[in-house]
C-alpha positions as CSV (number, residue, x, y, z in Angstrom):
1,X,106.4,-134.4,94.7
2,X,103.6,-131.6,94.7
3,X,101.4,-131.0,97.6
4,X,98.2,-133.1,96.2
5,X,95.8,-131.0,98.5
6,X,95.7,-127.5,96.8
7,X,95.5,-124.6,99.5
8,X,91.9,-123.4,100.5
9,X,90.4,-120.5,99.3
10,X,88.2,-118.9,101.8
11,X,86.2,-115.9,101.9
12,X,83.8,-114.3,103.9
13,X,80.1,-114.3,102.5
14,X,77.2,-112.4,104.1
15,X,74.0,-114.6,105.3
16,X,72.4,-114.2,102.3
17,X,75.9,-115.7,100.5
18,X,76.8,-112.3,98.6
19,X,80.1,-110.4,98.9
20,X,78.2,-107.7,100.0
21,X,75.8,-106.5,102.2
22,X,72.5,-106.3,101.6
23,X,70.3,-103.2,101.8
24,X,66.9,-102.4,100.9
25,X,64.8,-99.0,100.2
26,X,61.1,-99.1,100.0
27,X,59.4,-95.6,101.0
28,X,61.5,-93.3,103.8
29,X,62.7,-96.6,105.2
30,X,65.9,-98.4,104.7
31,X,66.7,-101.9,105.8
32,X,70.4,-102.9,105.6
33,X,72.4,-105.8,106.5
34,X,75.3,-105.5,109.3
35,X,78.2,-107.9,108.4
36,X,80.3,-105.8,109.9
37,X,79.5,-106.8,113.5
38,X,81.5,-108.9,116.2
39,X,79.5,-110.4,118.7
40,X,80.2,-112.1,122.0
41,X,77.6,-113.6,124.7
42,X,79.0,-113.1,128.2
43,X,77.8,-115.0,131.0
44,X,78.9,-114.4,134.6
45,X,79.9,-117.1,137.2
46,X,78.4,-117.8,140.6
47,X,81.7,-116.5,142.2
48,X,81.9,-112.6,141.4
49,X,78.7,-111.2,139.0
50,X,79.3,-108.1,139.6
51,X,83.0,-107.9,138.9
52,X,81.6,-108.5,135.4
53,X,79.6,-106.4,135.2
54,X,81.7,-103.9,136.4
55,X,84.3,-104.4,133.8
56,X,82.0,-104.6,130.9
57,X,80.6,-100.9,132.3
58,X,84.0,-99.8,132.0
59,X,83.4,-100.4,128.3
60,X,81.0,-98.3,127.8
61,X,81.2,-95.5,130.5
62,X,78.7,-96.5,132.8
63,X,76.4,-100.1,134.2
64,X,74.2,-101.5,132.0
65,X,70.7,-102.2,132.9
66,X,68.2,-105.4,131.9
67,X,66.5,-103.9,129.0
68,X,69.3,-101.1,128.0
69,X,71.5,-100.8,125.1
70,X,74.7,-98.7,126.2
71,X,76.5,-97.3,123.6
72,X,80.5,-96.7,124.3
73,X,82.9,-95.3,122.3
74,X,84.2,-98.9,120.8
75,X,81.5,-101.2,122.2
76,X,77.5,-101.7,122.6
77,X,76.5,-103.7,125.3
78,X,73.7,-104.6,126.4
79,X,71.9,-107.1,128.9
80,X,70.5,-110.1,128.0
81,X,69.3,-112.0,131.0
82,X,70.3,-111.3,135.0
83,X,74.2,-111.7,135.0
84,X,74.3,-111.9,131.1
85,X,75.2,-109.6,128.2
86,X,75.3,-109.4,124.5
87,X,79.0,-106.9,123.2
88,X,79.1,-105.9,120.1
89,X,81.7,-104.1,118.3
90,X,83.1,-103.1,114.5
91,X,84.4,-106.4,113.0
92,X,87.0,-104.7,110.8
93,X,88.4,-103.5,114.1
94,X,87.9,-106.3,116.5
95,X,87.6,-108.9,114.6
96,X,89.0,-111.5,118.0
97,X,86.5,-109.5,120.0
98,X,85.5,-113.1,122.5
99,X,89.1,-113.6,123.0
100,X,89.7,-110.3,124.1
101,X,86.6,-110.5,126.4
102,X,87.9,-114.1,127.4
103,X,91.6,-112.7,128.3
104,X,90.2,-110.2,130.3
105,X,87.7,-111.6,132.2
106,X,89.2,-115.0,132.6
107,X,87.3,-117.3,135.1
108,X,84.9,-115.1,136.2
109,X,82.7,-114.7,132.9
110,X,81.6,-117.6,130.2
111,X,82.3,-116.1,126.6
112,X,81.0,-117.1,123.9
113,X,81.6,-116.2,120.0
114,X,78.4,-115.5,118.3
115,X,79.5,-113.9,114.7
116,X,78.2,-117.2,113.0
117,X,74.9,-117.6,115.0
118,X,73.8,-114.1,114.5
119,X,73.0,-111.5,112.0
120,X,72.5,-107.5,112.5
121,X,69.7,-105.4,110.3
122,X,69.6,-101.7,110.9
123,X,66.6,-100.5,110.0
124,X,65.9,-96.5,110.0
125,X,64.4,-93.9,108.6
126,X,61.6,-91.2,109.7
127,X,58.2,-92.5,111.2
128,X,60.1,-96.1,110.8
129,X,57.8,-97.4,113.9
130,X,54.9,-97.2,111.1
131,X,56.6,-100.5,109.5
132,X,57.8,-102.2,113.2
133,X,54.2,-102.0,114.8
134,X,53.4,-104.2,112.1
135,X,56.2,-106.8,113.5
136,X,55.8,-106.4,117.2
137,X,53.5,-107.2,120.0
138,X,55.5,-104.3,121.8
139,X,54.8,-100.7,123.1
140,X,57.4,-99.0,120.7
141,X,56.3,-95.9,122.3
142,X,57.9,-96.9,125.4
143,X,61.0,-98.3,124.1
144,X,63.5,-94.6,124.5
145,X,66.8,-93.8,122.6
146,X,69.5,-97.1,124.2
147,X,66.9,-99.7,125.0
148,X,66.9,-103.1,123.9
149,X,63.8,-106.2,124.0
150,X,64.3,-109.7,123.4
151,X,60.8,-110.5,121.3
152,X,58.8,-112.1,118.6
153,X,58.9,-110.7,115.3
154,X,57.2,-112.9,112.5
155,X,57.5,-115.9,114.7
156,X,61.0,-115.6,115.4
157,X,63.3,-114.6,118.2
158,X,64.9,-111.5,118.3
159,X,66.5,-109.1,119.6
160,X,65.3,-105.2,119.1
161,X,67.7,-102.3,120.1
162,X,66.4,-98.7,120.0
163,X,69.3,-96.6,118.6
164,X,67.2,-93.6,118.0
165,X,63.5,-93.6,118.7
166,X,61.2,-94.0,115.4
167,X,64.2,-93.4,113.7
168,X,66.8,-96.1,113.9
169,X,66.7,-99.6,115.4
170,X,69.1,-102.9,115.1
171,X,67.6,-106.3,114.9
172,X,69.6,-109.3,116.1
173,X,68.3,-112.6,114.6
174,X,69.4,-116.3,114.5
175,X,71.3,-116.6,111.3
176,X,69.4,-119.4,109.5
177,X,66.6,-116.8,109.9
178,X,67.9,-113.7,108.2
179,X,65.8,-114.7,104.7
180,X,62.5,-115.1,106.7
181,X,63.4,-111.9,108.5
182,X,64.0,-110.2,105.3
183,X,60.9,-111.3,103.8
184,X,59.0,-110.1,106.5
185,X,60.4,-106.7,107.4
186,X,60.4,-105.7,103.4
187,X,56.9,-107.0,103.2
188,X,56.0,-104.7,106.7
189,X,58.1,-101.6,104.4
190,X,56.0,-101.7,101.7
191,X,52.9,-102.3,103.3
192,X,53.3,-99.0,105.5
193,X,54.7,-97.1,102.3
194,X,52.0,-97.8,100.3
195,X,49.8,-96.8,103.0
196,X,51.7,-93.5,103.3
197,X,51.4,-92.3,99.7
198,X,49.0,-89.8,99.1
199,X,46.1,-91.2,97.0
């Protein structure tokens, strides 16, 4: 007798429920969608912190400070709270990347998968502070190369990372927000590039 429940098809859609990722140019500036992130919160126990945090420097090549984003060869990590850290890492290559922290840091550490809860924008270009002071209630002239701020941005929560100073910055957002956070950064884009054409 044939199976009566066929075998599920599954595959992986983007936040916006596209095949693809997506990516937007308005102006100098691009915005475009990282699916290609895993993600993992870390959380240290009581009993040894700073074994933790020790291993996860070992990552990277270095300790990670409150506010920093440290970027290793493999893996970006940075600090989310005291004792508590956000690792990122290419999905395509570490696709398991919570067990793997898990396996390795056993009791000591709380790790949690967070590829479903969050998405990843990049958005770059020259003069690209022009469309995030719009955003922001934050001095983005004080924010150097590998820093990282948990803020608003259009009313929501996020997460800013400083990859290159007015050049190139992540955004980390919950993912039932990545339309509204779409909206608004494209909107911020071609405000500033409008205001940045000659007349």
């Amino acid at each position: 007798m044939p199976n009566p429940s066929p075998t599920p098809r599954l595959s992986a859609r983007t936040a916006f429920g596209a095949t693809t990722a997506r990516l937007d140019s308005l102006g100098p500036w691009t915005l475009a969608e990282r699916p290609n992130r895993s993600l993992a919160s870390v959380a240290a126990r009581a009993a040894d912190p700073q074994q933790v945090a020790d291993r996860l420097a070992s990552r990277v090549g270095g300790a990670i400070a409150l506010g920093q984003l440290a970027q290793g060869d493999d893996h970006d990590i940075f600090g989310t709270a005291q004792n508590q850290w956000f690792v990122m890492a290419d999905h395509t290559q570490q696709e398991d990347l919570a067990r793997q922290l898990k396996t390795e840091l056993g009791d000591m550490a709380s790790v949690t998968e967070q590829n479903d809860g969050w998405v990843v924008f990049n958005l770059s270009g020259p003069g690209v502070c022009r469309v995030l002071e719009r955003l922001v209630m934050a001095d983005l002239a004080q924010m150097p190369d590998g820093s990282a701020q948990r803020l608003l941005l259009a009313h929501m929560n996020v997460v800013l990372l400083c990859r290159k100073h007015d050049q190139s910055y992540d955004i980390l957002v919950a993912r039932s927000f990545a339309l509204s956070l779409h909206h608004a950064v494209t909107t911020a884009m071609r405000s500033a590039a409008v205001l940045a054409t000659p007349s």
